[in-house]
C-alpha positions as CSV (number, residue, x, y, z in Angstrom):
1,X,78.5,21.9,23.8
2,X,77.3,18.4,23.1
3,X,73.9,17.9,21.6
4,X,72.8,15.3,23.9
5,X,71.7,17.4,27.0
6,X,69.0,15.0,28.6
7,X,69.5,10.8,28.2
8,X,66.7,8.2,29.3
9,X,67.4,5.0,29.8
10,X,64.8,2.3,29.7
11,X,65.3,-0.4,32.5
12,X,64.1,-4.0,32.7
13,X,63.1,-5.5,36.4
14,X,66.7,-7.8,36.0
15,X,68.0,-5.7,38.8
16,X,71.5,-6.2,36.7
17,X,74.0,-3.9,35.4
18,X,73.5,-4.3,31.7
19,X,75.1,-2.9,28.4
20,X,72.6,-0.4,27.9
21,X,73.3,0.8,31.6
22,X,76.8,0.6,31.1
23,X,76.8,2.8,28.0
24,X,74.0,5.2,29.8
25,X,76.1,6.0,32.1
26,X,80.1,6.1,30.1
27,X,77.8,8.6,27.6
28,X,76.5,10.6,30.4
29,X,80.1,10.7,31.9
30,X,81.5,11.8,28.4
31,X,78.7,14.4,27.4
32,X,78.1,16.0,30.5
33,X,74.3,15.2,29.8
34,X,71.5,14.3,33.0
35,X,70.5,10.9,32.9
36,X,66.9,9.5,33.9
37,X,66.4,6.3,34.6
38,X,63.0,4.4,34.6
39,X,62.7,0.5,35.5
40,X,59.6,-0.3,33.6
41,X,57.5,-4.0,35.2
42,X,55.0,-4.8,32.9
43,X,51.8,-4.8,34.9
44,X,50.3,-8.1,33.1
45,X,47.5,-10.7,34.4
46,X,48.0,-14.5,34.0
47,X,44.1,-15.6,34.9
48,X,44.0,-13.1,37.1
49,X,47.0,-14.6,39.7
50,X,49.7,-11.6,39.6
51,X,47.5,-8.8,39.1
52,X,45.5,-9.1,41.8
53,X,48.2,-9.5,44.6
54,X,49.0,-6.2,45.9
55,X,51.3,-7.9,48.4
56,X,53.2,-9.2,45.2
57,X,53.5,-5.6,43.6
58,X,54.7,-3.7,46.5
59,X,57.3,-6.5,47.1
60,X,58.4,-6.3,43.6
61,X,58.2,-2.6,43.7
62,X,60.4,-2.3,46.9
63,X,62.8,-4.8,45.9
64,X,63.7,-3.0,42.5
65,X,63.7,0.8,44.4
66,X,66.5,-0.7,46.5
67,X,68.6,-2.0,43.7
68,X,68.1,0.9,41.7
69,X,69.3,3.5,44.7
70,X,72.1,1.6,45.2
71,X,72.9,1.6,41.5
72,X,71.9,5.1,41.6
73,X,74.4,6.3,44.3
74,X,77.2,4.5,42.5
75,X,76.5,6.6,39.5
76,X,76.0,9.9,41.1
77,X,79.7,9.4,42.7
78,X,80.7,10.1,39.6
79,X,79.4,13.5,39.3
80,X,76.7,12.4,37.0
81,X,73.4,14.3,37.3
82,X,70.8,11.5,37.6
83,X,66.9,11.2,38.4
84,X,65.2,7.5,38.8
85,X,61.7,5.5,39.2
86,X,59.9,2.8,39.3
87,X,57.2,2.1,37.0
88,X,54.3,-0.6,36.7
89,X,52.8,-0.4,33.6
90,X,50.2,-2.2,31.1
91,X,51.4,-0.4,28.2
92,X,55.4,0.1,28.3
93,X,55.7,1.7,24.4
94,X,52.8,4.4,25.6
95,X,54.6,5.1,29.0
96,X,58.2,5.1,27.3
97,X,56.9,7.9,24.4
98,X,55.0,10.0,27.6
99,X,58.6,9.8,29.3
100,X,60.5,10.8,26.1
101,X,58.3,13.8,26.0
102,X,58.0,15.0,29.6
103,X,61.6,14.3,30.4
104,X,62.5,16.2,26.7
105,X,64.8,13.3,26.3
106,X,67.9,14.0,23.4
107,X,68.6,10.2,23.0
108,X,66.6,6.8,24.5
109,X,68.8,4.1,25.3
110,X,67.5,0.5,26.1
111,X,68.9,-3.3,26.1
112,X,67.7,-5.2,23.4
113,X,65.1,-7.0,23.8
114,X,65.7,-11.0,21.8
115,X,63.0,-12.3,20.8
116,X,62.4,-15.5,18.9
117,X,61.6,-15.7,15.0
118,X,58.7,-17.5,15.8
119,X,57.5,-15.1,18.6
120,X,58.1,-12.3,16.0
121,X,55.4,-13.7,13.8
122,X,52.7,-12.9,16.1
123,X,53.9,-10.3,18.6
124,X,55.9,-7.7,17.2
125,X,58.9,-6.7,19.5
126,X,59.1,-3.1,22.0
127,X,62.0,-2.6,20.3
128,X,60.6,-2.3,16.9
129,X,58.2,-0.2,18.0
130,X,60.2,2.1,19.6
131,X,62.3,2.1,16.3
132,X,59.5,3.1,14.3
133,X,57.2,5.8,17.1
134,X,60.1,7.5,19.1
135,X,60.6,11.0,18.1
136,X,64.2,11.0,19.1
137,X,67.4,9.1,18.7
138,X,67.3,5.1,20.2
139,X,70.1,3.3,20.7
140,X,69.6,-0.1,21.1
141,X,72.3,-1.5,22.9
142,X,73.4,-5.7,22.8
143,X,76.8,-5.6,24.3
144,X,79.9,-3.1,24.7
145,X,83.5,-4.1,24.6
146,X,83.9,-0.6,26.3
147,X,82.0,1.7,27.7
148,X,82.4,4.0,24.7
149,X,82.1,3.3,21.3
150,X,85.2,3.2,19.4
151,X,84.5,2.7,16.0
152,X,81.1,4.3,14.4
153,X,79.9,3.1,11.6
154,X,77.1,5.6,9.6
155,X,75.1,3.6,6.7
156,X,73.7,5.3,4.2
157,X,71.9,5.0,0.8
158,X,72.0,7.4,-1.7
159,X,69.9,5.6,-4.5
160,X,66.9,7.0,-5.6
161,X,66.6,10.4,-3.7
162,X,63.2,10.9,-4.8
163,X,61.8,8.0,-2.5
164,X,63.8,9.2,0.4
165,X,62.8,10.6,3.3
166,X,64.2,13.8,3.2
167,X,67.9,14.5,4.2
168,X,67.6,10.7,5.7
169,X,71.8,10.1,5.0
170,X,72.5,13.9,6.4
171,X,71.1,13.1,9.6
172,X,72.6,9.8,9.5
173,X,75.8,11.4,9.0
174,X,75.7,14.1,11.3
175,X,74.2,11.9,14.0
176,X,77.4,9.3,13.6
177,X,79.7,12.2,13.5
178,X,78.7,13.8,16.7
179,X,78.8,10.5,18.6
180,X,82.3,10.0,17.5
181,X,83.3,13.3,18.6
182,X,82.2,12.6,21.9
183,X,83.4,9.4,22.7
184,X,86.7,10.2,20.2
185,X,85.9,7.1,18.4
186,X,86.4,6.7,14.4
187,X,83.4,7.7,12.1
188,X,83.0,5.0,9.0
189,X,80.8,5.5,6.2
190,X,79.2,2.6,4.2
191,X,76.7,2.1,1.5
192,X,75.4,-1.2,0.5
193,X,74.4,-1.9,-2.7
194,X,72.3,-4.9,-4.3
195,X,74.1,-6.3,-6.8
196,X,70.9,-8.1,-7.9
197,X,68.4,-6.2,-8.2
198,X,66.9,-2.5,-8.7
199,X,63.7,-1.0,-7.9
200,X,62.1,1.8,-10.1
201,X,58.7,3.6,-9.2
202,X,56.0,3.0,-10.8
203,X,52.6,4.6,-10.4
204,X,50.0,2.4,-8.8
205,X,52.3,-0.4,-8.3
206,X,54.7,0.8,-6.0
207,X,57.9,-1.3,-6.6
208,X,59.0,-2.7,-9.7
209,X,62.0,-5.2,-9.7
210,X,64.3,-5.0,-12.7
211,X,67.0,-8.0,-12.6
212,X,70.5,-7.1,-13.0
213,X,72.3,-3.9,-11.8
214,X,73.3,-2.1,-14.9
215,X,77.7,-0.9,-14.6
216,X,76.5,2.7,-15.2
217,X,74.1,3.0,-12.7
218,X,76.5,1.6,-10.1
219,X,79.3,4.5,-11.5
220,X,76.7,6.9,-11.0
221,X,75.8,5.6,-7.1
222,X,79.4,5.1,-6.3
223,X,79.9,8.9,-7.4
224,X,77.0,10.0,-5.4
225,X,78.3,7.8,-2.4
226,X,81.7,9.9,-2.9
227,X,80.2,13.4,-3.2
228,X,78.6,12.2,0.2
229,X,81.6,11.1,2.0
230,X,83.7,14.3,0.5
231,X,80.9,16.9,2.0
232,X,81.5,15.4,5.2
233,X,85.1,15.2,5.5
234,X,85.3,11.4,5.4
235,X,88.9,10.3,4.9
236,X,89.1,7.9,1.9
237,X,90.4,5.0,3.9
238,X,86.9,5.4,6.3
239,X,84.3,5.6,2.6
240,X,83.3,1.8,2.3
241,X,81.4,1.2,-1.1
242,X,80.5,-2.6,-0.9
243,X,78.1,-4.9,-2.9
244,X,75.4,-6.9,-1.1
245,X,72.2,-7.6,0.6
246,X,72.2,-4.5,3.0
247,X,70.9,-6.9,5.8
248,X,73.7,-9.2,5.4
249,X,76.7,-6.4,4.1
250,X,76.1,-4.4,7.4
251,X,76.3,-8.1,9.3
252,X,80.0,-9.3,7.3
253,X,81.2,-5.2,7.8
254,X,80.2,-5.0,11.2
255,X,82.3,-8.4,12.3
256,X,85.1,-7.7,9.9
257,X,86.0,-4.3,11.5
258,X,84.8,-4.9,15.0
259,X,82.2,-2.0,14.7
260,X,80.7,-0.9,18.2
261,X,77.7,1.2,16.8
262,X,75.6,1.4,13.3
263,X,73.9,4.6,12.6
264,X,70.8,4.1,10.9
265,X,67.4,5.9,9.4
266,X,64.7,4.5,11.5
267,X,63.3,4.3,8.0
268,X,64.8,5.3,4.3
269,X,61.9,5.8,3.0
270,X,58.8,7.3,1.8
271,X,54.8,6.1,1.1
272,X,55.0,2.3,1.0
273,X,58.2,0.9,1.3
274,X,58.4,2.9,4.6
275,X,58.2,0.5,6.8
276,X,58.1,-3.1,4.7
277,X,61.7,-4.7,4.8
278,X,62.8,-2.0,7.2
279,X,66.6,-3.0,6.8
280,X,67.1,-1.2,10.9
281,X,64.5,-3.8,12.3
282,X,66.0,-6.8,10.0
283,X,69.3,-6.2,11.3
284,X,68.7,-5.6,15.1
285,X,69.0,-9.2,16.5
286,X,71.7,-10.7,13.6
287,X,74.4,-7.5,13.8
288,X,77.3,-8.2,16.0
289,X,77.4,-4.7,17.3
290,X,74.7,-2.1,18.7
291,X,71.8,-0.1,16.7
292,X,71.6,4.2,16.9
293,X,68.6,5.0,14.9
294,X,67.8,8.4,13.9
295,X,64.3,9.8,13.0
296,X,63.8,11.8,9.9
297,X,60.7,14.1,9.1
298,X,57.9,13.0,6.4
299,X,54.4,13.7,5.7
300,X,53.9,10.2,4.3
């Protein structure tokens, strides 16, 4: 039985058939799994002009409840088990986290949302929010080649356990290898690792950075990477051990072997480097390929 029993997709008012809705629906197809549907309009006042036409709302309203039904019947025809809506809202990330919980949702799927460098600086994105709140699986979806995935690509990091969240790279793992099996796509594993730099706890200051990345320790990571990849099963042509930025290794990887999905921790790690740097949100709008992020379970 698959583990993905109950998929939500989160819809933009673009009355389009886009990747996210596209891959909804082939992973729905291939799991056997309900899908829910919810176009979210963001219920926002510019001096007072759009709010306060009702006449505006129930046009907008009406116009996307007749483009989603006809989606809708298209979808069921092929004996997929499907439930939609329509939602104004003021506060989309509140809504979406209510839906993933009353619809007990397996796995969120949503179109990226692009958004500017510059807009980043002062608005932080729906997507990053959802990568850091949601309590299950979200795939972030950019474009698909094919409706399923055909190559998966599970990044891990097995430096410094102690700091990690705990069994971040099993999850990781097990989340990549059960999408693969699904859509009978091929399961990669990859670990980059910073050639130019280290980081070693240190009470009361959080991160030290050491220069250099001493031969032994990178023996010792590449034989934790392996002990990783041989508990799973990975064949040895599939175990990638590359030197890098992560941000920018996960980038070259992804175009180099036309990867359709990454498998990520929504975060690695524990206390303060939880969310700083997050390498998922770095890499959401420069990877050529689409996002799965897991959730893994900390007090911190």
């Amino acid at each position: 039985m698959s583990q993905y029993q109950r998929l939500f997709l989160i819809a933009g008012p673009t009355m389009r058939h886009t990747p996210a809705l596209q891959r909804a629906v082939a992973l729905a197809e291939a799991t056997g799994a309900a899908l829910h549907i919810t176009v979210f309009i963001e219920d926002f006042n510019l001096l007072g002009l759009i709010h306060s036409s009702a006449r505006f709302r129930e046009a907008c309203q009406q116009e996307n409840e007749k483009w989603l039904k006809d989606e809708a019947d298209l979808i069921r025809g092929r004996g997929i088990q499907l439930s939609t809506e329509v939602l104004f809202t003021r506060d989309a990330l509140q809504e979406i986290l209510q839906h993933v919980t009353a619809t007990q949702a397996d796995l969120v799927i949503k179109d990226v949302q692009h958004e500017s460098a510059l807009k980043r600086v002062f608005i932080t994105p729906l997507d990053w929010h959802l990568l850091r709140e949601c309590p299950v699986p979200v795939h972030l979806v950019s474009e698909v080649s094919c409706p399923l995935p055909r190559v998966i690509v599970a990044a891990v990091d097995p430096s410094h356990p102690e700091t990690q969240i705990t069994g971040i790279n099993d999850l990781i793992i097990q989340a990549a290898n059960e999408l693969a099996m699904q859509c009978d796509a091929e399961m990669h594993l990859l670990y980059a690792y910073d050639l130019s730099q280290t980081h070693m706890s240190d009470a009361g200051a959080g991160a030290v950075t050491m220069p250099g990345f001493n031969s032994d320790v990178r023996k010792s990571l590449h034989k934790s990477f392996i002990a990783l990849a041989d508990h799973y099963g990975v064949p040895t042509e599939r175990q990638h051990f590359v030197a890098g930025p992560p941000g920018k290794a996960l980038v070259d990887f992804a175009a180099h072997h036309r990867a359709d999905v990454i498998v990520m921790g929504n975060a690695h790690r524990k206390g303060l480097d939880k969310w700083v740097g997050s390498t998922t949100e770095h890499v959401l709008y420069r990877v050529p390929c689409n996002i799965f992020a897991v959730t893994g379970q900390t007090d911190q």
